[in-house]
PASE-530681 format. One line per 2 residues: number of its first residue (from 1); their letters; for each residue x, y, z of N, C-alpha, C, O. Coordinates in steps of 0.02 Angstrom, whole numbers, plus 50000, padded with zeros to 5 digits. Layout:
BEGIN
NUM> A> X/Y/Z/X/Y/Z/X/Y/Z/X/Y/Z ~ ...
# end
This chain:
BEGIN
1> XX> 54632/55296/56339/54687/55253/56359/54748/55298/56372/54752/55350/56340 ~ 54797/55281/56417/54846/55323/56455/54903/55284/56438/54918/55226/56452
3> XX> 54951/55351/56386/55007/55301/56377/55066/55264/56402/55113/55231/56380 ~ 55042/55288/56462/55072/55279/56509/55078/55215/56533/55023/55190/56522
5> XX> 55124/55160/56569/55094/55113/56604/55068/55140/56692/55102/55174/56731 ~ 55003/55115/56702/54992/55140/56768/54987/55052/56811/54991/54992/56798
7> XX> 54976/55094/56861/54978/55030/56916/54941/54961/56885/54970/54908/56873 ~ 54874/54975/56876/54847/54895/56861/54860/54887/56772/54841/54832/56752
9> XX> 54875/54914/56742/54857/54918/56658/54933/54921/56630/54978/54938/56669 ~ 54947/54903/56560/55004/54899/56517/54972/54973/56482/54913/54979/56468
11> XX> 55042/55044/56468/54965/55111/56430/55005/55063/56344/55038/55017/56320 ~ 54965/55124/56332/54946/55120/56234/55028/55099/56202/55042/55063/56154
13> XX> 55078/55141/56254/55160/55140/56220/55165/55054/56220/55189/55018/56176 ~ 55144/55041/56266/55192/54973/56289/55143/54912/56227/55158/54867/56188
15> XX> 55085/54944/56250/55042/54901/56206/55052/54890/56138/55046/54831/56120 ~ 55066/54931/56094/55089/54950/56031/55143/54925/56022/55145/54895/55969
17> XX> 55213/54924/56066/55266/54896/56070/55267/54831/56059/55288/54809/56005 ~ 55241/54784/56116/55220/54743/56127/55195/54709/56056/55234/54670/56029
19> XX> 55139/54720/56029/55092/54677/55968/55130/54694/55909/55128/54658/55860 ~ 55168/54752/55911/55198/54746/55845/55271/54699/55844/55297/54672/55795
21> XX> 55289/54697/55896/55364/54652/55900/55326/54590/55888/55354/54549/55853 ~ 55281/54580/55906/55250/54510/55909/55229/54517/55840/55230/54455/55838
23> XX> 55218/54527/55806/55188/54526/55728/55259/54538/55678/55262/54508/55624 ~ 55296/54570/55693/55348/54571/55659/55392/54490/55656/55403/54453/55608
25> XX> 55412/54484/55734/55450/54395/55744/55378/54343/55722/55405/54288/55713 ~ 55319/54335/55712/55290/54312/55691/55314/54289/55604/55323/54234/55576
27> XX> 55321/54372/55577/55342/54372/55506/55406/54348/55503/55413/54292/55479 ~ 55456/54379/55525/55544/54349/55545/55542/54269/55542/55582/54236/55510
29> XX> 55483/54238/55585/55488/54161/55601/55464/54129/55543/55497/54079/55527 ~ 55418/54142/55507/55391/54118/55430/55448/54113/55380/55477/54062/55362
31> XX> 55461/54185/55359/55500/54187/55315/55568/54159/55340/55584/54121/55295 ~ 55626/54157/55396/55664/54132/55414/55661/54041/55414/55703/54000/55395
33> XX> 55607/54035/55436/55604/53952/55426/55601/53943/55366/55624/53889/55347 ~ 55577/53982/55319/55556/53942/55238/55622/53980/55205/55604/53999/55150
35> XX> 55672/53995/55213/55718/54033/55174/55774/53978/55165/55821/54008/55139 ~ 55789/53921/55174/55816/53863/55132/55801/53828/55086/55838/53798/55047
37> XX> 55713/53829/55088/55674/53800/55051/55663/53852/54950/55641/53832/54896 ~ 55695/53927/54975/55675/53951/54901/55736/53941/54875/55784/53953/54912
39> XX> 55749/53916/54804/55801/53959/54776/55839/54016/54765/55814/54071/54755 ~ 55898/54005/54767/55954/54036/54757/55947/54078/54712/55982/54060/54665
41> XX> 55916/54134/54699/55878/54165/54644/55880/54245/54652/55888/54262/54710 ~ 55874/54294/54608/55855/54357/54664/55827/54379/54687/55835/54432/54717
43> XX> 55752/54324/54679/55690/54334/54741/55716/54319/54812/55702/54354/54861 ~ 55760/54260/54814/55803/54242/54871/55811/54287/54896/55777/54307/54944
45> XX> 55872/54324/54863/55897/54383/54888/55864/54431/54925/55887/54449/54980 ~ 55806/54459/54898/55764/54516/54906/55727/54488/54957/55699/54533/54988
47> XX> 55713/54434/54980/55673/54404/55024/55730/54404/55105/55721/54422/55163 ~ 55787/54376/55069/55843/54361/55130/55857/54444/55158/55854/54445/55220
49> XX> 55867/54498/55134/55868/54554/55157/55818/54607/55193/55826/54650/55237 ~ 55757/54581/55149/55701/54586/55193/55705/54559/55262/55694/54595/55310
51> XX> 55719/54504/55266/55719/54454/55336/55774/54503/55386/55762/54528/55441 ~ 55819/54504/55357/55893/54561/55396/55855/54614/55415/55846/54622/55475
53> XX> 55820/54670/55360/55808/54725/55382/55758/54739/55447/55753/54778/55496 ~ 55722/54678/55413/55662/54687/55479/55680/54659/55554/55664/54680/55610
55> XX> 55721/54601/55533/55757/54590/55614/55801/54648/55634/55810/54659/55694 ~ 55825/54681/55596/55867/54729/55607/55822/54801/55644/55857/54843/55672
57> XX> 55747/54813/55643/55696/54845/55668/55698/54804/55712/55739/54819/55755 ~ 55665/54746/55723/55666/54699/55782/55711/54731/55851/55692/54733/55910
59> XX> 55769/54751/55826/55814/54757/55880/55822/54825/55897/55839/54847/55952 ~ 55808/54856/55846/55808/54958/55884/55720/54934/55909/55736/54950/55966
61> XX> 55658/54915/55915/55625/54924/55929/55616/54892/55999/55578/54915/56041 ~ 55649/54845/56007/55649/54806/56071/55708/54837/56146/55712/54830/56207
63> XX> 55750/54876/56080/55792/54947/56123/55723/55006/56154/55718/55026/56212 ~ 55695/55015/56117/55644/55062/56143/55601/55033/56186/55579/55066/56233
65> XX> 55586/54983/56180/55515/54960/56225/55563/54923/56295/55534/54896/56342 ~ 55647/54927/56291/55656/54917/56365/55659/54974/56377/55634/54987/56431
67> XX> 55684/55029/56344/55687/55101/56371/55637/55124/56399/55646/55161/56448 ~ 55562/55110/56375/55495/55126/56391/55467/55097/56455/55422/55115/56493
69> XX> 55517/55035/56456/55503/54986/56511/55511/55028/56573/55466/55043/56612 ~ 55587/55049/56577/55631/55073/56618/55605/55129/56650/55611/55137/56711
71> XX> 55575/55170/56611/55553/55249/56601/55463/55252/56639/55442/55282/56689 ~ 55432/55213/56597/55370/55191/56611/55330/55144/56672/55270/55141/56687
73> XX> 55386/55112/56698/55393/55042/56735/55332/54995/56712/55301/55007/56660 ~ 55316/54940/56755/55269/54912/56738/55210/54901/56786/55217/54925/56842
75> XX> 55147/54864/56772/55087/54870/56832/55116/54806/56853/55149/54765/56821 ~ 55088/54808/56939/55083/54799/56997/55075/54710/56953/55070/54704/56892
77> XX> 55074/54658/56996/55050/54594/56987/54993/54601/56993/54979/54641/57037 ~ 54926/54567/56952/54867/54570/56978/54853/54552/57054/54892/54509/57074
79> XX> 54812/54570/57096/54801/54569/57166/54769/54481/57171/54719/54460/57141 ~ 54803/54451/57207/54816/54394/57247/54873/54334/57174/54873/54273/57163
81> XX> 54894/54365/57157/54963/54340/57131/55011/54307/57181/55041/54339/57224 ~ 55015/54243/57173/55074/54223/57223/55137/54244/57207/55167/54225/57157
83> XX> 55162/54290/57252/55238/54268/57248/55284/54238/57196/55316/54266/57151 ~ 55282/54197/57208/55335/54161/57171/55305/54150/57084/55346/54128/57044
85> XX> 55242/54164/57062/55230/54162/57028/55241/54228/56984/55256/54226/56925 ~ 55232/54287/57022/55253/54379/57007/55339/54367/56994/55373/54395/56951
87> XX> 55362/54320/57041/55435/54324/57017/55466/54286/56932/55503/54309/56888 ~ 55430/54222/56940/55446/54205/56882/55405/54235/56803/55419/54222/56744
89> XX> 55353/54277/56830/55338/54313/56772/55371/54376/56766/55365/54405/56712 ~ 55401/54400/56805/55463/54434/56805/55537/54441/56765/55569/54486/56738
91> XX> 55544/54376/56776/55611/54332/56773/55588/54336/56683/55619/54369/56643 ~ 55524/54292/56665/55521/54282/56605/55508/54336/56561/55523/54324/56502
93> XX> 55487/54387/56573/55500/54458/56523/55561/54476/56519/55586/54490/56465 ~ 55602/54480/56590/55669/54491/56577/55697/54475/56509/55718/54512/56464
95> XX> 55692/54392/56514/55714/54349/56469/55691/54353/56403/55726/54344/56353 ~ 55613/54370/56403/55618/54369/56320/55629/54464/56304/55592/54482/56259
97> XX> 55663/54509/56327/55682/54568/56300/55763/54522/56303/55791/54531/56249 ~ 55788/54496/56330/55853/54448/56314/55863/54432/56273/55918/54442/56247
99> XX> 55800/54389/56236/55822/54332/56192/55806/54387/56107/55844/54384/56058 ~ 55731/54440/56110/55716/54470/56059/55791/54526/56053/55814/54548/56001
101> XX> 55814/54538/56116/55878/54578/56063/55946/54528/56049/55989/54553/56013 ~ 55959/54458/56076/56027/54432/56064/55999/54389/55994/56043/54363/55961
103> XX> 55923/54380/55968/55930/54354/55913/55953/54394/55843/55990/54373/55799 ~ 55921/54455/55847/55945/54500/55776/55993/54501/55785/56026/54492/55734
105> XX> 56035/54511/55855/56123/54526/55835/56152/54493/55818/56202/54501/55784 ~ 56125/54437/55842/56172/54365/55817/56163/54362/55735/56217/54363/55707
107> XX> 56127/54359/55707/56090/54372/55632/56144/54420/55625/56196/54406/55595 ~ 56134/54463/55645/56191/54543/55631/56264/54513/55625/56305/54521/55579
109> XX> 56269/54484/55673/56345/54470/55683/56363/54406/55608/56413/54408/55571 ~ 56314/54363/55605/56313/54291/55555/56308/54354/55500/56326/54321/55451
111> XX> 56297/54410/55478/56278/54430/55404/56362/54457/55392/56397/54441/55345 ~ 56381/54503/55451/56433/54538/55450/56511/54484/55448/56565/54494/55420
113> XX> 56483/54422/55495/56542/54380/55463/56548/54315/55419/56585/54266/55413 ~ 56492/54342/55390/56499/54299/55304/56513/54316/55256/56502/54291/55200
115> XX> 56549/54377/55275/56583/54429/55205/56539/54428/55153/56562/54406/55100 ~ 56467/54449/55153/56414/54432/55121/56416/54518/55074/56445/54564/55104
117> XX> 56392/54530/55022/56379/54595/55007/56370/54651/55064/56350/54629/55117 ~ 56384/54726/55061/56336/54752/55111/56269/54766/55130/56230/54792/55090
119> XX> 56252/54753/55187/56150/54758/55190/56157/54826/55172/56201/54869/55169 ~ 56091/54819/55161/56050/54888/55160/56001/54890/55192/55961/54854/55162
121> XX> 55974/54914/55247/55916/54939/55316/55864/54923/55236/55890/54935/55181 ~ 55813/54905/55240/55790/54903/55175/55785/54951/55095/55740/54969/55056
123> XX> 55891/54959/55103/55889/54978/55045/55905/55050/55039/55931/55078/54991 ~ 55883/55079/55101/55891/55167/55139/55962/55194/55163/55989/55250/55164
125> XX> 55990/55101/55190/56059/55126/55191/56097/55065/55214/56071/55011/55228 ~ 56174/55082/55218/56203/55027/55227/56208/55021/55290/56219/55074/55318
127> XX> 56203/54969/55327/56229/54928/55396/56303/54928/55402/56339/54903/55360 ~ 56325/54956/55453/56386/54944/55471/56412/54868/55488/56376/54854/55537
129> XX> 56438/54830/55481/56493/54770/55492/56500/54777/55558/56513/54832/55581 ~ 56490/54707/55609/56501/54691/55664/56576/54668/55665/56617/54684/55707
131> XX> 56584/54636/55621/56663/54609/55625/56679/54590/55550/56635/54583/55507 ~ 56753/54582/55538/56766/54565/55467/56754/54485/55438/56765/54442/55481
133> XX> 56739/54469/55392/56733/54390/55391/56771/54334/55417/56832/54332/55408 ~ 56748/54301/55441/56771/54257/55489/56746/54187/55491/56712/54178/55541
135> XX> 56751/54140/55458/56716/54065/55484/56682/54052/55543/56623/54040/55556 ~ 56742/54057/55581/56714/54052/55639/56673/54083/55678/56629/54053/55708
137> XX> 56683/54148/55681/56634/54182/55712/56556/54173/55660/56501/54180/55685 ~ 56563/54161/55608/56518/54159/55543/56457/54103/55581/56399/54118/55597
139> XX> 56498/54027/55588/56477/53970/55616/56450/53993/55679/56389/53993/55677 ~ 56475/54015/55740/56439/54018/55777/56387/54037/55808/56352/54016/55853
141> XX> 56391/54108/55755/56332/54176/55760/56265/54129/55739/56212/54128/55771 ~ 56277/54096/55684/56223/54060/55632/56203/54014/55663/56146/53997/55647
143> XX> 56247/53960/55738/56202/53915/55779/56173/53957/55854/56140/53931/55899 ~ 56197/54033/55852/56173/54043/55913/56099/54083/55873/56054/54086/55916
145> XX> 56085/54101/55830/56055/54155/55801/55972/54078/55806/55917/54095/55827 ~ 55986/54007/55784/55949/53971/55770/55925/53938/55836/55869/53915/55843
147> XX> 55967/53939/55878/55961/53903/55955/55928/53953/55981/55869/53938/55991 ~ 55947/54021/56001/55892/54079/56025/55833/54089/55993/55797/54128/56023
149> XX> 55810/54066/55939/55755/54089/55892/55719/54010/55968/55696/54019/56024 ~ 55730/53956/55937/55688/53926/55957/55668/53913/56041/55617/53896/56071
151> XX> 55741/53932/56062/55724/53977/56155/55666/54006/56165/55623/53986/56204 ~ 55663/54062/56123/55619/54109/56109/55568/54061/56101/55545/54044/56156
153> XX> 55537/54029/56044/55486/53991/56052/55448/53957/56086/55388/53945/56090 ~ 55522/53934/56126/55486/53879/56212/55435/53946/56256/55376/53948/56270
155> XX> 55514/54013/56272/55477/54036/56310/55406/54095/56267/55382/54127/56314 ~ 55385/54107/56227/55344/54124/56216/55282/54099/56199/55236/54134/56178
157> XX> 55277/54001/56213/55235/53963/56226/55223/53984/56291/55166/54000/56306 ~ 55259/53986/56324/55253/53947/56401/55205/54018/56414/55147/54022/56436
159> XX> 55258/54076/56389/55208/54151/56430/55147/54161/56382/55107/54203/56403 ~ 55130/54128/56319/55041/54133/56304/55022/54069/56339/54977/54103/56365
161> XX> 55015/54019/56361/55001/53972/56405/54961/53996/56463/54902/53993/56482 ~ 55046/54036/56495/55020/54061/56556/54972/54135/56555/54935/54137/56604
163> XX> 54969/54177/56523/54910/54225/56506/54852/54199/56506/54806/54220/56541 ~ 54845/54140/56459/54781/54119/56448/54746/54069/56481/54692/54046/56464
165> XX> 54795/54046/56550/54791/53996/56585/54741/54059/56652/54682/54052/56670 ~ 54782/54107/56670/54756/54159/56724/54676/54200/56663/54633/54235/56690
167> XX> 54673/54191/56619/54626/54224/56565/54551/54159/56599/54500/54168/56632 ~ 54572/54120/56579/54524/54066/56595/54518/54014/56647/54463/53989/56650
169> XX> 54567/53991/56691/54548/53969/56725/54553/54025/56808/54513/54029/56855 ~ 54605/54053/56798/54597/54124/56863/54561/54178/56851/54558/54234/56878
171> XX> 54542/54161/56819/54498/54219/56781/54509/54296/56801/54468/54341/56813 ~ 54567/54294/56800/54578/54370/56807/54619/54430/56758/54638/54409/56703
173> XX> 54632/54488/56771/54648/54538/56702/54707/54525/56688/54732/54579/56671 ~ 54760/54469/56683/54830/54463/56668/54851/54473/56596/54900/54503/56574
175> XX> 54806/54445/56567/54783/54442/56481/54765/54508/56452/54796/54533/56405 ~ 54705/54538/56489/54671/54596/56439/54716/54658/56492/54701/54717/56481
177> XX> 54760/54646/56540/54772/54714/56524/54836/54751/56470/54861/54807/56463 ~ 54843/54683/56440/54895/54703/56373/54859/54704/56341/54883/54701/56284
179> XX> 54787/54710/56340/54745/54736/56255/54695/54792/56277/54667/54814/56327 ~ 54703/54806/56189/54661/54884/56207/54592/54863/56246/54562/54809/56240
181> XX> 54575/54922/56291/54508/54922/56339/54439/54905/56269/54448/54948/56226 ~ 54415/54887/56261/54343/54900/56233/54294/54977/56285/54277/54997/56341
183> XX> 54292/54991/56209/54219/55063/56235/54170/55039/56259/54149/54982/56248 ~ 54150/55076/56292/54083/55051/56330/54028/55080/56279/54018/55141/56280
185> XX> 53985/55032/56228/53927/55047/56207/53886/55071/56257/53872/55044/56311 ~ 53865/55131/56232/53798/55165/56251/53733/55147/56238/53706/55137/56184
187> XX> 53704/55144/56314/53638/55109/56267/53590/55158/56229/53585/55219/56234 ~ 53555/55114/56189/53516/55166/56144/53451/55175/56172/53435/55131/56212
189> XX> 53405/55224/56160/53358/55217/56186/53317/55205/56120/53332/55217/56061 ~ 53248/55172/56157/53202/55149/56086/53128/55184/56084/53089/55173/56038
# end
């Protein structure tokens, strides 16, 4: 595998990028939805900073994988892709490297203006302050941080939908060329 992205294929960088951001906001979305539901406790705590630190990876990692984007470019549309369909799958990656970096910041910005203790990256070090405490900015970060999460949700239905829609009914490589190749078993002789 070539880590490269080449014309028809996503390489190993992007791939890796890719499944781990997705496994991380997987975890972010669990624990974030159930974090009203624990007590106020210092499991709370240790759980709520967890949630920061790792969104806080979320967002240097989604810095790299546009950098990789940029650097790497991406493959070609599969061959007989309409148009307008290459555009709006276009349009929609744009959008979710949009939405995966304006949600941690917003989080960033809601931690920094709730005059909350200082974070700690998990604990390795302190986070610098986006702004000084503020209500307002506090309030708004905290409805944009919850409105983009579930943006994010629409559109990351819609783009496994559409993967698995060209997977099975177009039956073509739109799907597997974001997953690793399978080896070709050798046959054995008997």
């Amino acid at each position: 595998m070539t880590l490269k992205n080449t014309a028809d294929r996503w390489g190993g960088v992007s791939q890796f990028l890719h499944w781990l951001i997705v496994l991380l906001i997987l975890i972010l979305a669990v624990v974030g939805l159930s974090l009203d539901s624990l007590p106020k406790s210092p499991k709370y705590f240790w759980v709520y900073d967890l949630h920061k630190s790792t969104g806080l990876t979320v967002l240097a990692l989604v810095v790299v994988r546009f950098g990789w984007r940029l650097y790497a470019g991406a493959p070609a549309p599969v061959a007989g892709t309409p148009s307008w369909q290459a555009r709006i799958a276009g349009a929609t990656h744009w959008l979710l490297y949009a939405l995966i970096f304006a949600i941690p910041l917003s989080g960033w910005l809601y931690d920094s203006a709730s005059g909350l203790r200082p974070l700690k990256w998990f604990g390795l070090f302190t986070v610098p302050k986006l702004s000084g405490p503020n209500a307002g900015i506090r309030d708004l970060a905290h409805e944009a941080h919850e409105w983009l999460f579930w943006a994010l949700v629409a559109l990351v239905v819609l783009h496994a939908a559409a993967a698995f829609y060209h997977h099975v009914f177009q039956r073509d490589d739109t799907l597997t060329r974001m997953l690793p190749r399978r080896r070709n078993a050798t046959p054995t002789s008997r």
